[in-house]
DSSP file (Angstrom, degrees, kcal/mol; ACC not computed):
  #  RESIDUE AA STRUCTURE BP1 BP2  ACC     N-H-->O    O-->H-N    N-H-->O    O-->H-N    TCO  KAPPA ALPHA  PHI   PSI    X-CA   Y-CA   Z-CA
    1    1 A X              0   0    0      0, 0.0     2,-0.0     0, 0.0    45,-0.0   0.000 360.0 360.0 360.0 125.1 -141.6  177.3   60.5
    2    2 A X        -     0   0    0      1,-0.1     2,-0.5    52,-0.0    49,-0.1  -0.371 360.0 -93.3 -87.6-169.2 -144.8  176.7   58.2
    3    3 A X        -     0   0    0     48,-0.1     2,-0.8    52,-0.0    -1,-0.1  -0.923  25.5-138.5-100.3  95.1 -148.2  177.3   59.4
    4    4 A X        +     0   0    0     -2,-0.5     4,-0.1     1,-0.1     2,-0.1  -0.353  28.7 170.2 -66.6 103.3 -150.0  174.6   60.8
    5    5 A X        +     0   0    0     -2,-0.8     2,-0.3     2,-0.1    -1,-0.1  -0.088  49.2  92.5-111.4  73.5 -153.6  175.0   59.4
    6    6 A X  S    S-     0   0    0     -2,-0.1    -2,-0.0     2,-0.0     0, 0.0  -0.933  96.0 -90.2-126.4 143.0 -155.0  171.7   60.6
    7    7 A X        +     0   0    0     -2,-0.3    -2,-0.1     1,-0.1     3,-0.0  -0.433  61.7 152.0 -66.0 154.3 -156.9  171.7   64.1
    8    8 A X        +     0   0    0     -4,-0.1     2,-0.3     2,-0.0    -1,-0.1  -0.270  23.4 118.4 178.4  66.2 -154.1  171.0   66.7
    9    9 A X    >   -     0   0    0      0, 0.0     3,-1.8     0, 0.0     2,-0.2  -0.912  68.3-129.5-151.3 111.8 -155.3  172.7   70.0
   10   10 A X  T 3  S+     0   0    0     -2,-0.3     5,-0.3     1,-0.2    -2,-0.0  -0.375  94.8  15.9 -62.9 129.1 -155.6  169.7   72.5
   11   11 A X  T >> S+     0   0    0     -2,-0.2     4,-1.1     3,-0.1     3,-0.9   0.821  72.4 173.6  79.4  21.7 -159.5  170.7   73.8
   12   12 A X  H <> S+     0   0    0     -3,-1.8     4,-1.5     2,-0.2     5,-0.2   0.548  73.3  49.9 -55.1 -35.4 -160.2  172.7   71.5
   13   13 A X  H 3> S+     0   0    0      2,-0.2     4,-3.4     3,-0.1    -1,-0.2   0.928 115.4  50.4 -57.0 -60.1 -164.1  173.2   72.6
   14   14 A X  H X> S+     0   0    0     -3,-0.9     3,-1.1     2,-0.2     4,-0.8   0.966 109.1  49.2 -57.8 -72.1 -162.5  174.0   76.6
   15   15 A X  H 3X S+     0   0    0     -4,-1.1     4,-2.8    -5,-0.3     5,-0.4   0.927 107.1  57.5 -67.8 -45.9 -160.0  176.6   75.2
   16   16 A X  H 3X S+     0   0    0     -4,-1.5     4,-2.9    -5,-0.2    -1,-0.3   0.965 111.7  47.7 -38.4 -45.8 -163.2  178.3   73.1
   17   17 A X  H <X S+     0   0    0     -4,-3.4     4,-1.8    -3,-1.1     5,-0.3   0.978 106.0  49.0 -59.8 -78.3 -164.6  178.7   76.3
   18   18 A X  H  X S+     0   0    0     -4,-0.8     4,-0.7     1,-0.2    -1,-0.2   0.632 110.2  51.9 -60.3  -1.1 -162.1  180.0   77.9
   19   19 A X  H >X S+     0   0    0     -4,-2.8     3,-1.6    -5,-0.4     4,-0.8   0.903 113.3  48.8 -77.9 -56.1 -161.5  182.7   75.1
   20   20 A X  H >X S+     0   0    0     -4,-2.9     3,-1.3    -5,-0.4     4,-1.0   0.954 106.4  56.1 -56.7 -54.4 -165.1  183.6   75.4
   21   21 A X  H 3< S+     0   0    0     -4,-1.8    -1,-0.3     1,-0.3    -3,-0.2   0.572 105.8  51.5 -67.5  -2.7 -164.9  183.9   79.4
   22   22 A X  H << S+     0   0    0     -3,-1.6    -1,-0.3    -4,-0.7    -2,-0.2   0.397 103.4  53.3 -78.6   0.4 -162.2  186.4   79.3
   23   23 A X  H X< S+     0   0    0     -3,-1.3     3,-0.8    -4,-0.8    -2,-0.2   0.783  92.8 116.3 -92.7 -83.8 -164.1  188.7   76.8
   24   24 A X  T 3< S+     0   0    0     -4,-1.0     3,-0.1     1,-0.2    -3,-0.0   0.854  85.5   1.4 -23.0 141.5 -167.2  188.4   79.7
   25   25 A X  T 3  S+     0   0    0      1,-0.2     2,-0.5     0, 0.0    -1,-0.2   0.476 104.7 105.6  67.2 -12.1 -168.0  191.4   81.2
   26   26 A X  S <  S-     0   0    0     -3,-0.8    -1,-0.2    -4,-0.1    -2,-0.1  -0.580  71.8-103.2 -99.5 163.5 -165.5  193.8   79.3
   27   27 A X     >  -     0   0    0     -2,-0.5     4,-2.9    -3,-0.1    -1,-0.1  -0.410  35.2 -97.9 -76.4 165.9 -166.9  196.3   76.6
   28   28 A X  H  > S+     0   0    0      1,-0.2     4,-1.4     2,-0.2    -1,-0.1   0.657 128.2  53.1 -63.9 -19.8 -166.6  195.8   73.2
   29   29 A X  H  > S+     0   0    0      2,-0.2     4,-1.6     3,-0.2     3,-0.4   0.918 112.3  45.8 -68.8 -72.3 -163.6  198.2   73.2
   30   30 A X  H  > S+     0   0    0      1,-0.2     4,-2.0     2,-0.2    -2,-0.2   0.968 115.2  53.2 -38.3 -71.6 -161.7  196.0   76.2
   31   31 A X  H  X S+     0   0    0     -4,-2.9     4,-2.0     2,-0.3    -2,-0.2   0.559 102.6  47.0 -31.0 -58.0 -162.6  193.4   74.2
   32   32 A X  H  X S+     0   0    0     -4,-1.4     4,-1.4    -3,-0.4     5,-0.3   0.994 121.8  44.4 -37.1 -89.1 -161.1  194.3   70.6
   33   33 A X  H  X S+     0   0    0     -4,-1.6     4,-1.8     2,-0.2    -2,-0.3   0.743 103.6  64.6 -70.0   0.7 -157.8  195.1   72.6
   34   34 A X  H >X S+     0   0    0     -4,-2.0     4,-2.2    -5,-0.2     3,-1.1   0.972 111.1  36.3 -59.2 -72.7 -158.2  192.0   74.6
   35   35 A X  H 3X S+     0   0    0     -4,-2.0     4,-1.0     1,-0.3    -2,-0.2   0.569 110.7  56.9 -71.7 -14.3 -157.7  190.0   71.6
   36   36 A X  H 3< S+     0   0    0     -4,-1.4     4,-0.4     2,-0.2     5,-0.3   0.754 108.5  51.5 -67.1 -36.8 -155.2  192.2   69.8
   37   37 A X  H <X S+     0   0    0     -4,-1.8     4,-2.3    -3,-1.1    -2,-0.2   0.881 108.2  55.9 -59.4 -35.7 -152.9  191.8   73.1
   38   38 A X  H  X S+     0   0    0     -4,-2.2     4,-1.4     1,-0.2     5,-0.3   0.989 105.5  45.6 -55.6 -66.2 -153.4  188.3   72.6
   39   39 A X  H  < S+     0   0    0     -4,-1.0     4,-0.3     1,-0.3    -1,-0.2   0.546 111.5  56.3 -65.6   2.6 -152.1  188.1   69.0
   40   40 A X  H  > S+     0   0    0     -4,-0.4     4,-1.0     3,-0.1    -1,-0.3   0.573 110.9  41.2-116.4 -13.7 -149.3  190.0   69.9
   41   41 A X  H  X S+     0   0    0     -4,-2.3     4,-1.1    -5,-0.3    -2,-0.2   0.741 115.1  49.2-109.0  24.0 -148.3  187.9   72.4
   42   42 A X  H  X S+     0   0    0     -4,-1.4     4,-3.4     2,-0.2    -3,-0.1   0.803 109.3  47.2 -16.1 -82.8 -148.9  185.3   70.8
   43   43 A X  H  > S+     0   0    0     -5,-0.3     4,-2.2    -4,-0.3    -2,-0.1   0.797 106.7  64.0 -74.9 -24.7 -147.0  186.3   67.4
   44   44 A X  H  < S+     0   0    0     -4,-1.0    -1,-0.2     2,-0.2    -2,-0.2   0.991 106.5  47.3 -56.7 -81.8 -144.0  187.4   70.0
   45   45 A X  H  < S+     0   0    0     -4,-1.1    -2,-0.2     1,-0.2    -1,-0.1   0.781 113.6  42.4 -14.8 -53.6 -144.0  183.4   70.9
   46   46 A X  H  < S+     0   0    0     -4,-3.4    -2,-0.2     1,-0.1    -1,-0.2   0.977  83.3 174.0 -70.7 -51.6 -144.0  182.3   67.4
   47   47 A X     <  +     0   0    0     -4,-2.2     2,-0.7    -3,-0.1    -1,-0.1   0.148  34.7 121.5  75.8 -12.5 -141.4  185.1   66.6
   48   48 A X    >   -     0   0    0      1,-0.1     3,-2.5     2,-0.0     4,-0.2  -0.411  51.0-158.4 -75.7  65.2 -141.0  183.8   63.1
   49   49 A X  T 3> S+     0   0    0     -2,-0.7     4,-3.6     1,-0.3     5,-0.2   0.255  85.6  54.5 -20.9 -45.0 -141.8  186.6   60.3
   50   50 A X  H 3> S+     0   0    0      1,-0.2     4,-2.0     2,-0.2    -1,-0.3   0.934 115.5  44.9 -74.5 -31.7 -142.6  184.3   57.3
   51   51 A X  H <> S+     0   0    0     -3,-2.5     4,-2.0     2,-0.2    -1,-0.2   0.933 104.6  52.0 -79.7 -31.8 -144.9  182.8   59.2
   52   52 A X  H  > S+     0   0    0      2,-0.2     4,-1.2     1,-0.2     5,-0.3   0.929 115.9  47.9 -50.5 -54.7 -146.6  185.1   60.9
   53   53 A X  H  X S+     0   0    0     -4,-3.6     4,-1.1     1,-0.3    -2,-0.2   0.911  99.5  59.3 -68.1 -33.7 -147.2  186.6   57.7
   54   54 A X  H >X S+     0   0    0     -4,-2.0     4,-2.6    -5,-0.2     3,-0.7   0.844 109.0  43.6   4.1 -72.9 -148.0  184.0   56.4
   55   55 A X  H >< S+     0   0    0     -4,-2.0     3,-0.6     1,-0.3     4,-0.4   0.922 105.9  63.2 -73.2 -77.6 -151.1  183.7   59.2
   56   56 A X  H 3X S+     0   0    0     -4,-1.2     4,-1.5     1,-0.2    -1,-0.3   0.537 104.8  47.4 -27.2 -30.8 -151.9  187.6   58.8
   57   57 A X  H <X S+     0   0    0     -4,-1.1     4,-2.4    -3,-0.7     5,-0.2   0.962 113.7  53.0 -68.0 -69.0 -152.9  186.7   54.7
   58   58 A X  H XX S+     0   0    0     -4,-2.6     4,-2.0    -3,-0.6     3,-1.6   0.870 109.7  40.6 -25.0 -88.3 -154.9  183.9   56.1
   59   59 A X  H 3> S+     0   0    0     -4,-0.4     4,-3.9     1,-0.3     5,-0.3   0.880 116.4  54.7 -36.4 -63.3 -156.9  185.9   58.6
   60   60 A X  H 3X S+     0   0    0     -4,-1.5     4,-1.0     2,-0.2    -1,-0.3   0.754 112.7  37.9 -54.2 -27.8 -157.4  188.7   55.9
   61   61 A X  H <X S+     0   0    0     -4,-2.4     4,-3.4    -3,-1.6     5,-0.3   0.913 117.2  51.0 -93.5 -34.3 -158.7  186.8   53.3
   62   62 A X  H  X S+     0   0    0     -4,-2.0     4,-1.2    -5,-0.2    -2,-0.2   0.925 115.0  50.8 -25.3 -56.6 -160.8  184.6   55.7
   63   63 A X  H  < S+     0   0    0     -4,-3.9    -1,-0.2    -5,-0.3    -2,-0.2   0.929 115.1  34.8 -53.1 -43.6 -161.7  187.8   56.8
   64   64 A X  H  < S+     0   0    0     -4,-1.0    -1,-0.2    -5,-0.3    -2,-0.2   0.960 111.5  58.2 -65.4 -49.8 -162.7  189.3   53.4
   65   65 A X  H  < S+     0   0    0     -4,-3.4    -1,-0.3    -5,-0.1    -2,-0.2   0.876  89.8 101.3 -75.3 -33.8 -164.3  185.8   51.7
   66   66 A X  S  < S-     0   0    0     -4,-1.2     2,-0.5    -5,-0.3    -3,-0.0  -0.072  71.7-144.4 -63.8 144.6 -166.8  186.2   55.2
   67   67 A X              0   0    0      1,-0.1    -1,-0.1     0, 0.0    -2,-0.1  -0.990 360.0 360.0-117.3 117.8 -170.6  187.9   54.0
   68   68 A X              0   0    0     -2,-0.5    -2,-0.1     0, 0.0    -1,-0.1   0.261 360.0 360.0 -33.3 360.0 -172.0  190.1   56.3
């Protein structure tokens, strides 16, 4: 299964929202594992390893090319 990287999340503005308004109110520590529970169930959905890794290279070099 490749990796769609083209936007293709219907509402895409509404779903931002609701990612932010689940982070509200926990600490930065709830938070950080809020969103690691996400991406592993998530990546449990997708359940296909070349792709997944696939997105994990993505994210890490996105991460890296980013300047503080």
């Amino acid at each position: 299964m490749p990796l769609i990287r083209t936007p293709n999340i219907p509402d895409h503005d509404g779903f931002y929202e609701e990612l932010i308004d689940a982070q509200r109110d926990l600490s930065d520590e709830q938070a950080e594992m809020f969103v690691a529970k996400l991406a592993l169930i998530l990546a449990n959905h997708v359940g296909d390893r070349a792709t997944l890794s696939e997105a994990i290279r993505l994210a890490r070099d996105n991460t890296l090319a980013v300047r503080p």
